[in-house]
Structure formats: structure tokens, C-alpha cells
N, CA, C and O atoms as a GROMACS GRO file, in nm:
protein
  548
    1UNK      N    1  -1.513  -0.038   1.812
    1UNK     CA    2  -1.577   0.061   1.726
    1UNK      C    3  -1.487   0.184   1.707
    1UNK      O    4  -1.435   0.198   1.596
    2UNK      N    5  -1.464   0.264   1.794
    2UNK     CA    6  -1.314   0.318   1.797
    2UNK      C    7  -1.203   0.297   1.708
    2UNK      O    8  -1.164   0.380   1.626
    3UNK      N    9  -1.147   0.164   1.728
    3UNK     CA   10  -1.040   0.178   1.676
    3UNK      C   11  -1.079   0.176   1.507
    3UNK      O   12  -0.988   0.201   1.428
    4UNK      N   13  -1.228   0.143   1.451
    4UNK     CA   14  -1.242   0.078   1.288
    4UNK      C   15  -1.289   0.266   1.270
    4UNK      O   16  -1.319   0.298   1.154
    5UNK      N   17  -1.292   0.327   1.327
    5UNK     CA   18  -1.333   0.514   1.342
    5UNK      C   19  -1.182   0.541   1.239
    5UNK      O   20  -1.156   0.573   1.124
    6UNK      N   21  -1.114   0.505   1.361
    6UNK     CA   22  -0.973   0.606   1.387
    6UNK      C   23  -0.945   0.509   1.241
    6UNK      O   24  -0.986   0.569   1.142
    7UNK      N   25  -0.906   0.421   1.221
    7UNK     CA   26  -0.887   0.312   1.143
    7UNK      C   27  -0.920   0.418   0.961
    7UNK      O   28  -0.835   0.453   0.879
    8UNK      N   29  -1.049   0.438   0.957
    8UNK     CA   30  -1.124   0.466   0.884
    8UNK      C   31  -1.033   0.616   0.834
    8UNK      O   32  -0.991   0.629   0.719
    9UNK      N   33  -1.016   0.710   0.928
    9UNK     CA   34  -0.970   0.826   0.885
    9UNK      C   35  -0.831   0.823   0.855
    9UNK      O   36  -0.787   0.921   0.794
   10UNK      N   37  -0.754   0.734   0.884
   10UNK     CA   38  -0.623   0.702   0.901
   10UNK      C   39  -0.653   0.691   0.736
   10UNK      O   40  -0.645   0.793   0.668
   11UNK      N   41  -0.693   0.545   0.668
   11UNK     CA   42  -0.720   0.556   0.535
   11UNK      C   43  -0.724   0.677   0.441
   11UNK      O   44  -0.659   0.693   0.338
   12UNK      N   45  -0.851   0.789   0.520
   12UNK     CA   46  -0.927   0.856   0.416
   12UNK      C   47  -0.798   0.930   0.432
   12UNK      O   48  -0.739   0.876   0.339
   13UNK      N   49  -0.720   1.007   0.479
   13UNK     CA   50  -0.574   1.073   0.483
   13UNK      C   51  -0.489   1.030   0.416
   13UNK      O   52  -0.405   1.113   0.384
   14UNK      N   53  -0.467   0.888   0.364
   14UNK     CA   54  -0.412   0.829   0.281
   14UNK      C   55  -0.428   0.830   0.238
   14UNK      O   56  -0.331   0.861   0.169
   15UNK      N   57  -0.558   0.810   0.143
   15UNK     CA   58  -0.598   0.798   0.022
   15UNK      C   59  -0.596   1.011  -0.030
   15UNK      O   60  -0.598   1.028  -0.152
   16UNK      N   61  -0.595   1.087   0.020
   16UNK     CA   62  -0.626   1.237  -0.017
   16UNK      C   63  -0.441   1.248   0.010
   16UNK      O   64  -0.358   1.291  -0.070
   17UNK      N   65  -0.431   1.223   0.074
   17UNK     CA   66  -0.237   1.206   0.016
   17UNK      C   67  -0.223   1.132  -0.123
   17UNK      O   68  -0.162   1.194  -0.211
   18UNK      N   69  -0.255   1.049  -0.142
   18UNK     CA   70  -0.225   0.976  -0.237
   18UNK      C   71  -0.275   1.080  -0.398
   18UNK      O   72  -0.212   1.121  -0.495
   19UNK      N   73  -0.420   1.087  -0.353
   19UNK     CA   74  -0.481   1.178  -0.458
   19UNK      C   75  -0.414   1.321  -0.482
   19UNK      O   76  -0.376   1.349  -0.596
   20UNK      N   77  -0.398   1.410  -0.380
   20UNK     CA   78  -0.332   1.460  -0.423
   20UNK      C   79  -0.172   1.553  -0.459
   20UNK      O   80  -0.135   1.668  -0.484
   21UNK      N   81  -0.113   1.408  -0.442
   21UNK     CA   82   0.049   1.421  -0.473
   21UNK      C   83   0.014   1.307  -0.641
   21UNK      O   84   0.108   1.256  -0.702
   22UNK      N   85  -0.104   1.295  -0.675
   22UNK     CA   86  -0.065   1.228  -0.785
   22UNK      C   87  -0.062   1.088  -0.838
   22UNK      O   88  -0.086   1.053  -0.953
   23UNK      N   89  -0.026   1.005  -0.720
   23UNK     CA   90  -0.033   0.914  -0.719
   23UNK      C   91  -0.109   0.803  -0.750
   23UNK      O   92  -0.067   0.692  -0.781
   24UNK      N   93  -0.238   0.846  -0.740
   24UNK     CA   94  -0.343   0.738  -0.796
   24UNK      C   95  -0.350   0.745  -0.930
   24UNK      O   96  -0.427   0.659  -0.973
   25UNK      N   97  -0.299   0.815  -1.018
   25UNK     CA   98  -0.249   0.788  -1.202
   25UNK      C   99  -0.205   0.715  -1.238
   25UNK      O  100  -0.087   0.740  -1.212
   26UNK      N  101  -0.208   0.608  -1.298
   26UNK     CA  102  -0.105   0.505  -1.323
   26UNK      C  103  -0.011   0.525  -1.433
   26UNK      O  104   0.088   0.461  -1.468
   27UNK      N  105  -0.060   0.618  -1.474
   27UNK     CA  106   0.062   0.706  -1.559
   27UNK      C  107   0.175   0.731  -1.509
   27UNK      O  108   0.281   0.702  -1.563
   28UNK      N  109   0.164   0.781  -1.411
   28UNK     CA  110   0.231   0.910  -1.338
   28UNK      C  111   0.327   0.756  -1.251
   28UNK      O  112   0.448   0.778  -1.243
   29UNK      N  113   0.302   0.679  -1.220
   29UNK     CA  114   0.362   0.571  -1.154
   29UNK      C  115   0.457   0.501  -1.225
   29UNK      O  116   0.576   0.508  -1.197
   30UNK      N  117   0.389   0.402  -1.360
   30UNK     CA  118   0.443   0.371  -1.457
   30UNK      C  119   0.561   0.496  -1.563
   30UNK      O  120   0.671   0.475  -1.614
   31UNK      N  121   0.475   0.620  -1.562
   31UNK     CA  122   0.629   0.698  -1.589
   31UNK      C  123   0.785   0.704  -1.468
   31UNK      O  124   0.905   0.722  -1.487
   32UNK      N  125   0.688   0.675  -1.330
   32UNK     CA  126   0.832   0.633  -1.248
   32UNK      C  127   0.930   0.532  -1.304
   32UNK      O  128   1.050   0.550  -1.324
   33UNK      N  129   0.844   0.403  -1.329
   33UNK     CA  130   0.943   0.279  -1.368
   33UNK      C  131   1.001   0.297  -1.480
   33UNK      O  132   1.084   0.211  -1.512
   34UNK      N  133   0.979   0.406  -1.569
   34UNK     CA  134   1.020   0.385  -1.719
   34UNK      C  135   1.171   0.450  -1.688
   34UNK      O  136   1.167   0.562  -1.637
   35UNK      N  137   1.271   0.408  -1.705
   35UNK     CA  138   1.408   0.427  -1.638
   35UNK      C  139   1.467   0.504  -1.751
   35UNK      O  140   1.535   0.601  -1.718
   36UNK      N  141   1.445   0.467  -1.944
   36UNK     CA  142   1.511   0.442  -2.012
   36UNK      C  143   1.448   0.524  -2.099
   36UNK      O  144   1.481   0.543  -2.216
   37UNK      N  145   1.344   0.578  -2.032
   37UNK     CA  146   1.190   0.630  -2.186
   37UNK      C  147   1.194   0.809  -2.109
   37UNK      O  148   1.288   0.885  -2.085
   38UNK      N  149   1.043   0.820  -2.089
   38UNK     CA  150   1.027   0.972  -2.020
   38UNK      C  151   1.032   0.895  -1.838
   38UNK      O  152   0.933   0.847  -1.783
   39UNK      N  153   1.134   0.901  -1.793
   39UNK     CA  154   1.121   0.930  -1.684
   39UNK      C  155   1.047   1.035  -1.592
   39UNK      O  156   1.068   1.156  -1.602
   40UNK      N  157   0.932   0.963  -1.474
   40UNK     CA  158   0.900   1.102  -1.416
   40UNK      C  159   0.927   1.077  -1.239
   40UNK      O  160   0.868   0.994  -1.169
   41UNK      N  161   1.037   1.178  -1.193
   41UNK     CA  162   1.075   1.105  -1.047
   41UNK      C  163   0.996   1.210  -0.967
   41UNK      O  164   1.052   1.272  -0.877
   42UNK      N  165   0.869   1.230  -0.998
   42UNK     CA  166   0.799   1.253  -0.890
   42UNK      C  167   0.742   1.146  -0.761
   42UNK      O  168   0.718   1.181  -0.646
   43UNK      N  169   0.735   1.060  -0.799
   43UNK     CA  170   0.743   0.935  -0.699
   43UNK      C  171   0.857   0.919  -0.588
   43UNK      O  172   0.843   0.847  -0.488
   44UNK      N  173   0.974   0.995  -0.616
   44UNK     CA  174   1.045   0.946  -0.546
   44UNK      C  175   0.997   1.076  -0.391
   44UNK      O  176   0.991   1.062  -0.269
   45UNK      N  177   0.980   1.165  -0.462
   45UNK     CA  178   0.911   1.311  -0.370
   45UNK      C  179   0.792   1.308  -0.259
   45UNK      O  180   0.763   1.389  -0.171
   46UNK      N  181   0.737   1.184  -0.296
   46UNK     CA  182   0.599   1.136  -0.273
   46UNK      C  183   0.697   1.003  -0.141
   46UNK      O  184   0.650   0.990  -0.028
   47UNK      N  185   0.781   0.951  -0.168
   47UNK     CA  186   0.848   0.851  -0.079
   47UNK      C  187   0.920   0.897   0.010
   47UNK      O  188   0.924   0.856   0.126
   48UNK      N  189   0.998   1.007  -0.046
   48UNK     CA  190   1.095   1.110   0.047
   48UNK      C  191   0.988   1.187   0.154
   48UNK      O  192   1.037   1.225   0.261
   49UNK      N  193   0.874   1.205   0.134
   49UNK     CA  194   0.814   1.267   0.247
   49UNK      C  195   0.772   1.184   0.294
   49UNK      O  196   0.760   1.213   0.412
   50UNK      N  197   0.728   1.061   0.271
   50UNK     CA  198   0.642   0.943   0.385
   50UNK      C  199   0.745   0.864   0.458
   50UNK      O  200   0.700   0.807   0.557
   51UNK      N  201   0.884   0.846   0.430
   51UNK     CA  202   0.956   0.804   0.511
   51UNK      C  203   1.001   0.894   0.675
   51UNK      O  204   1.004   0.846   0.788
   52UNK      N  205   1.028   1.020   0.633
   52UNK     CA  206   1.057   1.059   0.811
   52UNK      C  207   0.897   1.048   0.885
   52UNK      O  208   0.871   1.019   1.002
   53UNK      N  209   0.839   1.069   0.815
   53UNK     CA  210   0.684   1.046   0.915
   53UNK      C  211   0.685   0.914   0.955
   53UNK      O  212   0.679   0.877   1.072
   54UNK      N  213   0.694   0.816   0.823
   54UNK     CA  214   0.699   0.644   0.926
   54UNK      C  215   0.801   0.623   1.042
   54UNK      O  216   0.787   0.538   1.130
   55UNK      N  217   0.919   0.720   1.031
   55UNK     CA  218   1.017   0.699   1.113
   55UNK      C  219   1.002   0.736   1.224
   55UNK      O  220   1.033   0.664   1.319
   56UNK      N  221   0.943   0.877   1.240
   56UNK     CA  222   0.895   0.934   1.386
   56UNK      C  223   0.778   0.832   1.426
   56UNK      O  224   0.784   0.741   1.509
   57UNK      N  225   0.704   0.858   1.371
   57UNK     CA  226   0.644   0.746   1.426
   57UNK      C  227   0.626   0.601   1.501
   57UNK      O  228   0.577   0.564   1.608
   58UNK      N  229   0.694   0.532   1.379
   58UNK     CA  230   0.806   0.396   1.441
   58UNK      C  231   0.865   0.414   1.584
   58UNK      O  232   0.835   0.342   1.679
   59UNK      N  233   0.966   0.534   1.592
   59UNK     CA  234   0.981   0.582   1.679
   59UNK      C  235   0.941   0.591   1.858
   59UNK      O  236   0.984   0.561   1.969
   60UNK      N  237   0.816   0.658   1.782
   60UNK     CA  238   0.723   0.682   1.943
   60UNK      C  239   0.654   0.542   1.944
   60UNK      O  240   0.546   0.558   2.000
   61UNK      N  241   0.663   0.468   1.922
   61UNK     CA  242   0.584   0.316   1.952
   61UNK      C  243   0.688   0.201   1.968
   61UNK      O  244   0.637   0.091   1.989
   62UNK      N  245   0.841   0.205   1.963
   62UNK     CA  246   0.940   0.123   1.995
   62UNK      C  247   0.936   0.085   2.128
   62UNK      O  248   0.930   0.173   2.214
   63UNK      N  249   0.937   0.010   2.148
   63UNK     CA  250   0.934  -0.037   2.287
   63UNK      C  251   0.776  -0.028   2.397
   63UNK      O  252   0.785  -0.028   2.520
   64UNK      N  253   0.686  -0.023   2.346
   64UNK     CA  254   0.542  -0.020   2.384
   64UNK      C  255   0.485  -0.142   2.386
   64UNK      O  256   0.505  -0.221   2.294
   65UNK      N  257   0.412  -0.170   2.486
   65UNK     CA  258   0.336  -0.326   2.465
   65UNK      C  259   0.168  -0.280   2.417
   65UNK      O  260   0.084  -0.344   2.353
   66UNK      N  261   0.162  -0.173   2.465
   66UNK     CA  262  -0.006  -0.162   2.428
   66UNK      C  263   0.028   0.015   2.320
   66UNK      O  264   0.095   0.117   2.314
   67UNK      N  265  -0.084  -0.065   2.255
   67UNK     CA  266  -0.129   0.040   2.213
   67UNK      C  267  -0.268   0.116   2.230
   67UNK      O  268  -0.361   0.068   2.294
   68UNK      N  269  -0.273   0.258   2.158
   68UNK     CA  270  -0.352   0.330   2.182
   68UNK      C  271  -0.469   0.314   2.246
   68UNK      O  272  -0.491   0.355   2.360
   69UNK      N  273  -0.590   0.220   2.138
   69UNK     CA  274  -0.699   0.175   2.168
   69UNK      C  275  -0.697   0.048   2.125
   69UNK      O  276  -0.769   0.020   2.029
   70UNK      N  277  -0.612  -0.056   2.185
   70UNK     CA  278  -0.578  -0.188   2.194
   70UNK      C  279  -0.541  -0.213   2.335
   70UNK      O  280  -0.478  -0.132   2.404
   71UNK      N  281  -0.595  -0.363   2.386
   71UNK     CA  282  -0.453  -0.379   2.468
   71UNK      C  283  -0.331  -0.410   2.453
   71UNK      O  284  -0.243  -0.398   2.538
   72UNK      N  285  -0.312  -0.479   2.268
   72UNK     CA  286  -0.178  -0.502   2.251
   72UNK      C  287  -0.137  -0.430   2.145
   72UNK      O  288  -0.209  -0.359   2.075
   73UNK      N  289  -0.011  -0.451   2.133
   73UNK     CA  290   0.023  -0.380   2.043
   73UNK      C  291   0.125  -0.440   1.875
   73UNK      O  292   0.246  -0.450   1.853
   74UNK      N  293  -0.001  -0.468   1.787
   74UNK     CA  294   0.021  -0.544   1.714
   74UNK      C  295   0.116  -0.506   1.571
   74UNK      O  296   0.081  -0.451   1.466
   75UNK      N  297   0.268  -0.568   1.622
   75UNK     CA  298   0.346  -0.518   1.528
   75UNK      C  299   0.426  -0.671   1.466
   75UNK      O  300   0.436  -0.780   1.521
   76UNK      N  301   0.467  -0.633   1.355
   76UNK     CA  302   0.479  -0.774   1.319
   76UNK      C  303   0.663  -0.846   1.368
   76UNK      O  304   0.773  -0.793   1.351
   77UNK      N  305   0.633  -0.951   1.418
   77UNK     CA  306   0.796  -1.022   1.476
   77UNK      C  307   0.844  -1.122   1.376
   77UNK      O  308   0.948  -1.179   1.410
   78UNK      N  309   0.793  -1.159   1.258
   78UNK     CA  310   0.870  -1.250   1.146
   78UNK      C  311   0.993  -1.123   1.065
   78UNK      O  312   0.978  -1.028   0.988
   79UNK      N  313   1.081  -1.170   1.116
   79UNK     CA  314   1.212  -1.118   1.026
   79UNK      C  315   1.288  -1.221   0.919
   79UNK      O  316   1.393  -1.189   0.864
   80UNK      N  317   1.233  -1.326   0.899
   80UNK     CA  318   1.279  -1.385   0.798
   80UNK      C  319   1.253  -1.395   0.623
   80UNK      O  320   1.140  -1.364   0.583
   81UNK      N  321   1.294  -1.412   0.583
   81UNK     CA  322   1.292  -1.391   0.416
   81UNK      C  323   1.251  -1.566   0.351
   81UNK      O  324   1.339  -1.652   0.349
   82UNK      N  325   1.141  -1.589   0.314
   82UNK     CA  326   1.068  -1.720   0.267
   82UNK      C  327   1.038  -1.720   0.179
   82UNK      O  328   0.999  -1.620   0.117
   83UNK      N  329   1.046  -1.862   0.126
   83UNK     CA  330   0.958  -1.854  -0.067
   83UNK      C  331   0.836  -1.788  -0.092
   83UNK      O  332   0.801  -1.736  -0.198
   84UNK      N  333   0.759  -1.796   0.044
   84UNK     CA  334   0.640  -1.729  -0.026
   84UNK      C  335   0.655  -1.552  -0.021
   84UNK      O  336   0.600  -1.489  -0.111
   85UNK      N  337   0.723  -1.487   0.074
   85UNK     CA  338   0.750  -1.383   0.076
   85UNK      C  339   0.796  -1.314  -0.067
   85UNK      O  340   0.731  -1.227  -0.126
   86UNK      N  341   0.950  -1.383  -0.120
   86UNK     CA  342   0.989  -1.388  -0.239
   86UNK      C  343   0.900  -1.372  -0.361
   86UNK      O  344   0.892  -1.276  -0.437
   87UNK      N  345   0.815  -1.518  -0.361
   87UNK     CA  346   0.712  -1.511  -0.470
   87UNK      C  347   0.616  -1.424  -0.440
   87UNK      O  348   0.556  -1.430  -0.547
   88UNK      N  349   0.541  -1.329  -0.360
   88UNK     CA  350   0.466  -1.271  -0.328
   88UNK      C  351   0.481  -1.146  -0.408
   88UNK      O  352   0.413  -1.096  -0.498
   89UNK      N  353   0.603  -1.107  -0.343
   89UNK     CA  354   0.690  -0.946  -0.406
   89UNK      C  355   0.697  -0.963  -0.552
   89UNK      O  356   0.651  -0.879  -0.629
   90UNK      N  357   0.754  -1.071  -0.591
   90UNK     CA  358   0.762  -1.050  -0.713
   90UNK      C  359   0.632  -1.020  -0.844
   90UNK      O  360   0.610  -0.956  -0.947
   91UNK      N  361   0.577  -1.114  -0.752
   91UNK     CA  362   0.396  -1.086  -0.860
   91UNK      C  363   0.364  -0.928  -0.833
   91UNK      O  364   0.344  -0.847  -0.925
   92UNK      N  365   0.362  -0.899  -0.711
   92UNK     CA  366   0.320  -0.752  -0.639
   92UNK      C  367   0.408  -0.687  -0.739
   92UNK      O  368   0.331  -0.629  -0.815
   93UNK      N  369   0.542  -0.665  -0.783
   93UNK     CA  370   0.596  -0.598  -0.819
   93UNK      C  371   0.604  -0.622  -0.998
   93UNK      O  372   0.624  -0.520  -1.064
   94UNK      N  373   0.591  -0.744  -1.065
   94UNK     CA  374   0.507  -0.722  -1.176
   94UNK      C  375   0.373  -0.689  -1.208
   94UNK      O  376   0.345  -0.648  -1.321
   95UNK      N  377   0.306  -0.699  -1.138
   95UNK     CA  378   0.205  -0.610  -1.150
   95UNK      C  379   0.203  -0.473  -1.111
   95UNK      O  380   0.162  -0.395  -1.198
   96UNK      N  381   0.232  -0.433  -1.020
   96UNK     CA  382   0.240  -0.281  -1.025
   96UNK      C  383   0.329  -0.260  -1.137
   96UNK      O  384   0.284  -0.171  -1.210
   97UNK      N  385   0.461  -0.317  -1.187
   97UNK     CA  386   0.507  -0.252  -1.323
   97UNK      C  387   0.411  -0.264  -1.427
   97UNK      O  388   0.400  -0.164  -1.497
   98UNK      N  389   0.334  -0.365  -1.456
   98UNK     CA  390   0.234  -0.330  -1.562
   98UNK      C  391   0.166  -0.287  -1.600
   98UNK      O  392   0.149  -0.269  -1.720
   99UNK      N  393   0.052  -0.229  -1.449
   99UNK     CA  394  -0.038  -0.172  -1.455
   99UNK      C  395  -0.024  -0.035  -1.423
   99UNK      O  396  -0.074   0.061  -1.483
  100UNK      N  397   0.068  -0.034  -1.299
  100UNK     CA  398   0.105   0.132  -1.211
  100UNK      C  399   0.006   0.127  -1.101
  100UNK      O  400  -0.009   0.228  -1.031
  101UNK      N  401  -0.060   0.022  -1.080
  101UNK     CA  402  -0.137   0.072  -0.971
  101UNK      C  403  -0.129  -0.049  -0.866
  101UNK      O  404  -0.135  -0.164  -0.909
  102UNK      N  405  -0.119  -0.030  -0.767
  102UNK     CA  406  -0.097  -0.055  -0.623
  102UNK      C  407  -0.251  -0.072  -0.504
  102UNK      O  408  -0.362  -0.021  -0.520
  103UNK      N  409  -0.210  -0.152  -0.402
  103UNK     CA  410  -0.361  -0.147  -0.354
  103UNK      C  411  -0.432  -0.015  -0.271
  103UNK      O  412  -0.554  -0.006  -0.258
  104UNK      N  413  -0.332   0.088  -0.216
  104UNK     CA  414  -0.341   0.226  -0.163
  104UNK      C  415  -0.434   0.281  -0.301
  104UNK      O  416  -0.555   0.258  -0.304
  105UNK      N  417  -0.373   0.346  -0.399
  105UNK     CA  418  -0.391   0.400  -0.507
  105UNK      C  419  -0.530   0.317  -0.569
  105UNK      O  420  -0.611   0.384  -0.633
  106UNK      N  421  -0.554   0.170  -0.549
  106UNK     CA  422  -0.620   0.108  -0.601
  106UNK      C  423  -0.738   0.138  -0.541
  106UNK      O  424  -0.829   0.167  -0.619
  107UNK      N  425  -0.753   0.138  -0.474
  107UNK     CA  426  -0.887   0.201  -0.330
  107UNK      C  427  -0.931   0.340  -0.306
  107UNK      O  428  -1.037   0.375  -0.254
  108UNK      N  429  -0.815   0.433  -0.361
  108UNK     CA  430  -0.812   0.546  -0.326
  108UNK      C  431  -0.929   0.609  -0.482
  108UNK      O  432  -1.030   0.678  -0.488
  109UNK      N  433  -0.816   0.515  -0.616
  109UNK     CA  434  -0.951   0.497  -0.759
  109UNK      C  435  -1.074   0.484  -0.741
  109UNK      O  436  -1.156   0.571  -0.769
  110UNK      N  437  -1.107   0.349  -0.680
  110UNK     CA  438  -1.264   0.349  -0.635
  110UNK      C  439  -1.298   0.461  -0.620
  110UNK      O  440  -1.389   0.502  -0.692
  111UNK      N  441  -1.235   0.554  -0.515
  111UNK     CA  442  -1.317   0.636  -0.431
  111UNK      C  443  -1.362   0.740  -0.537
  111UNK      O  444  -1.464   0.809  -0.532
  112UNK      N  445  -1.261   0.740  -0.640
  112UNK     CA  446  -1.272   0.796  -0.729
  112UNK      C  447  -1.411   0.758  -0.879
  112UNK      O  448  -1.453   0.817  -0.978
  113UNK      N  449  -1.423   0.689  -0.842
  113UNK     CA  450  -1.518   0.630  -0.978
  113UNK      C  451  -1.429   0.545  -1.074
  113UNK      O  452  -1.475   0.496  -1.177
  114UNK      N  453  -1.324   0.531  -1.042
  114UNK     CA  454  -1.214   0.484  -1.156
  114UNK      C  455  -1.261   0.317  -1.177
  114UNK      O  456  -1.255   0.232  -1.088
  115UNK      N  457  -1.305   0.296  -1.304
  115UNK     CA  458  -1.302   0.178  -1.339
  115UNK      C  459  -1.234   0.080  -1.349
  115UNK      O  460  -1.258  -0.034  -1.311
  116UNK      N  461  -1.096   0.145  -1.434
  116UNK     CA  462  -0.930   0.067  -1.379
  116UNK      C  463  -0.945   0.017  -1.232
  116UNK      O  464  -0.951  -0.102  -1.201
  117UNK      N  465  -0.951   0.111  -1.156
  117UNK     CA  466  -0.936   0.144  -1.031
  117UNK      C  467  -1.024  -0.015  -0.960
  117UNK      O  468  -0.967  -0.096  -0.886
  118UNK      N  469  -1.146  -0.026  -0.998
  118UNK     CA  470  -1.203  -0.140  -0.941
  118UNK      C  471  -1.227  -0.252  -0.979
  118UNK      O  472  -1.288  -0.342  -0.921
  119UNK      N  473  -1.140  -0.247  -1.161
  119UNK     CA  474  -1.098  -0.388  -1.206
  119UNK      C  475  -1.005  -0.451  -1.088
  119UNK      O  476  -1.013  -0.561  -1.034
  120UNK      N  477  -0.935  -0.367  -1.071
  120UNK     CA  478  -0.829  -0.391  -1.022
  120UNK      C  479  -0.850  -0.422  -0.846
  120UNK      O  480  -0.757  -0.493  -0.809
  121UNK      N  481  -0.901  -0.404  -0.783
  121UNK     CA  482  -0.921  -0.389  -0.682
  121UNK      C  483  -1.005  -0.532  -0.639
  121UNK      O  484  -1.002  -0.602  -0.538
  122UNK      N  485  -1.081  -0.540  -0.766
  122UNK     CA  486  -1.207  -0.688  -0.756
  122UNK      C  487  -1.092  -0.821  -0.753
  122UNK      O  488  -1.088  -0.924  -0.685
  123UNK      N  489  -1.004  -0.768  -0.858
  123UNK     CA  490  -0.876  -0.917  -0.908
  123UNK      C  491  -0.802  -0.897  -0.760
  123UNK      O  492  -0.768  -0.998  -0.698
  124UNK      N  493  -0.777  -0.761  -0.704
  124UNK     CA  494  -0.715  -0.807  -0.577
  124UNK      C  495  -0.766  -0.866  -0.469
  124UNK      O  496  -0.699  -0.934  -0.391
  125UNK      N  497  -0.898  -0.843  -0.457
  125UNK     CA  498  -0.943  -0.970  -0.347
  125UNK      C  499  -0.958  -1.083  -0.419
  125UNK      O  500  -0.946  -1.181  -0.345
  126UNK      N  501  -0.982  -1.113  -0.542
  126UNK     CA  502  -0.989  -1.240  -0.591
  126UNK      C  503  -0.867  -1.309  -0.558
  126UNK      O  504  -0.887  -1.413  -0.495
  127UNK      N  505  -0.730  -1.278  -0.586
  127UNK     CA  506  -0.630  -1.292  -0.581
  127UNK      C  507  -0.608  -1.350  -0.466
  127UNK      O  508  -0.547  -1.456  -0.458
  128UNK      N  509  -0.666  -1.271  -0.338
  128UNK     CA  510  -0.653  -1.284  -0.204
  128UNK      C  511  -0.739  -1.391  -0.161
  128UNK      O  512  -0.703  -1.466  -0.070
  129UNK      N  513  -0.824  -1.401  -0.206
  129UNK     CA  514  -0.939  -1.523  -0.177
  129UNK      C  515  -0.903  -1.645  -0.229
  129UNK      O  516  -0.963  -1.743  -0.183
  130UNK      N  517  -0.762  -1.678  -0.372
  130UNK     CA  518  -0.723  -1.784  -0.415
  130UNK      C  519  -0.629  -1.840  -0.322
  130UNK      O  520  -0.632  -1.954  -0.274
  131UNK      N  521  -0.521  -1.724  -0.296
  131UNK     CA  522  -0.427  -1.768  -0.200
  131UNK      C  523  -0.430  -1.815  -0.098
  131UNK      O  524  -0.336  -1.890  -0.073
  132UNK      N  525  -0.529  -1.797   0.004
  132UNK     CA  526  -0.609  -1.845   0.100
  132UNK      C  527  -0.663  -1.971   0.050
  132UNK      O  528  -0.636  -2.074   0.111
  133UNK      N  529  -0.739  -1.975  -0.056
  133UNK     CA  530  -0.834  -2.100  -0.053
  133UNK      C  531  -0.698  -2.218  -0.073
  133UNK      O  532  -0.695  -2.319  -0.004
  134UNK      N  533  -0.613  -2.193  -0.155
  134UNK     CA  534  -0.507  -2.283  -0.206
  134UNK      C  535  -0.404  -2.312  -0.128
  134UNK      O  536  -0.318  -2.383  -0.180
  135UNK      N  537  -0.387  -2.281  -0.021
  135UNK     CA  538  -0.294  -2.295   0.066
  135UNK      C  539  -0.248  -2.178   0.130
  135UNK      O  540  -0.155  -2.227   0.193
  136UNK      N  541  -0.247  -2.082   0.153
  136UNK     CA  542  -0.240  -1.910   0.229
  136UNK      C  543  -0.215  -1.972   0.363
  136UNK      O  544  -0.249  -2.082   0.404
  137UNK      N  545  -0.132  -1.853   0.436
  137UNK     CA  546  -0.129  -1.913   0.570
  137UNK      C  547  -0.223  -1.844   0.631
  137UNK      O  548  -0.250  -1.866   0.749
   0.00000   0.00000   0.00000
């Protein structure tokens, strides 16, 4: 119960980061990818600050077997690069170029009332529920 608490606020911090640096716009995303049109590199401002935080972080949990309110400490050990990995990214990453929205941002919409927001969010568990039913590991 604890950890789905801590779990829970961890999110809602994410998602009010997300909201407000901007990010849940799919404008504002999709003007990232546009390389060639109106570029807008506020995205990259939004990445430049979440990387030294993942890093300290990363950090203080290197070499730990348990975590906080776990007994283990569940970090992932596949370092290899696979077809499905490959094909995974690539859909993930045509779709976020098409749409601009992502599953952070996509959740964070909901919270918002955003209709986009929970088209999108419904096709992503659908999505998730095919891959599974069809062979998913």
C-alpha cells in the first residue's frame, strides 16, 4: 500500500512537471520535431533538466539490492538490442511524431479533460492489450 502511495505522488509530480514546462501540448512537442518549419527547442530545456536528476539518482541506487519499500530492488538487466525492441521504438516514435503526444503527457491530458488526451491513452492500452494477446512477452 505504501509503495502504490509513494508510487502515486511520484506520478502526480510528473505529470505537474510535465504540465507545467509545457509539455502536455502536442503542439509544443510536434513544433520540437519540425526541424525544417518553426522549430521550437523548448523540449530540449525540459530534457536538459530531467537528465542530471535521473543521474543523481541512478546514482544513489547503483549498487543496492533492496530498495526503499521493497525487498528487491527492481531494475532492469536485459542490455540487448532485439527485433521487438527495434519494432517497438519505431511505432513509439512514429507515433509520437504524428501526434506529439507520448504516454507521460498522455495521462497527464486526461488529468486534464483533454479528449486528444484520452483518445489516445484508450488506443494505448488497446495497443497494449493486442501485443500481449498476440504474442507479447
Amino acid at each position: 500500500m505504501q509503495f502504490g502511495i509513494i508510487s502515486f505522488l511520484i506520478g502526480m509530480l510528473f505529470s505537474l512537471g510535465l504540465g507545467l514546462s509545457g509539455m502536455t501540448d502536442p503542439q509544443r512537442v510536434l513544433g520540437f520535431l519540425d526541424f525544417f518549419g518553426r522549430w521550437d527547442p523548448s523540449l530540449i530545456f525540459v530534457m536538459a533538466s530531467a537528465i542530471p536528476v535521473y543521474f543523481l539518482f541512478w546514482q544513489s541506487i547503483r549498487g543496492k539490492r533492496r530498495a526503499l519499500w521493497d525487498p528487491k530492488l527492481h531494475v532492469p538487466t536485459r542490455r540487448d538490442i532485439d527485433k521487438n525492441l527495434l519494432v517497438g521504438s519505431t511505432i513509439f516514435g512514429i507515433g509520437w511524431g504524428l501526434v506529439g503526444i507520448c504516454p507521460g503527457p498522455g495521462f497527464a491530458g486526461v488529468g486534464a479533460m483533454s479528449l486528444t488526451a484520452l483518445v489516445f491513452i484508450v488506443c494505448y492500452f488497446l495497443g497494449a492489450y493486442l501485443e500481449g494477446l498476440l504474442g507479447g512477452n
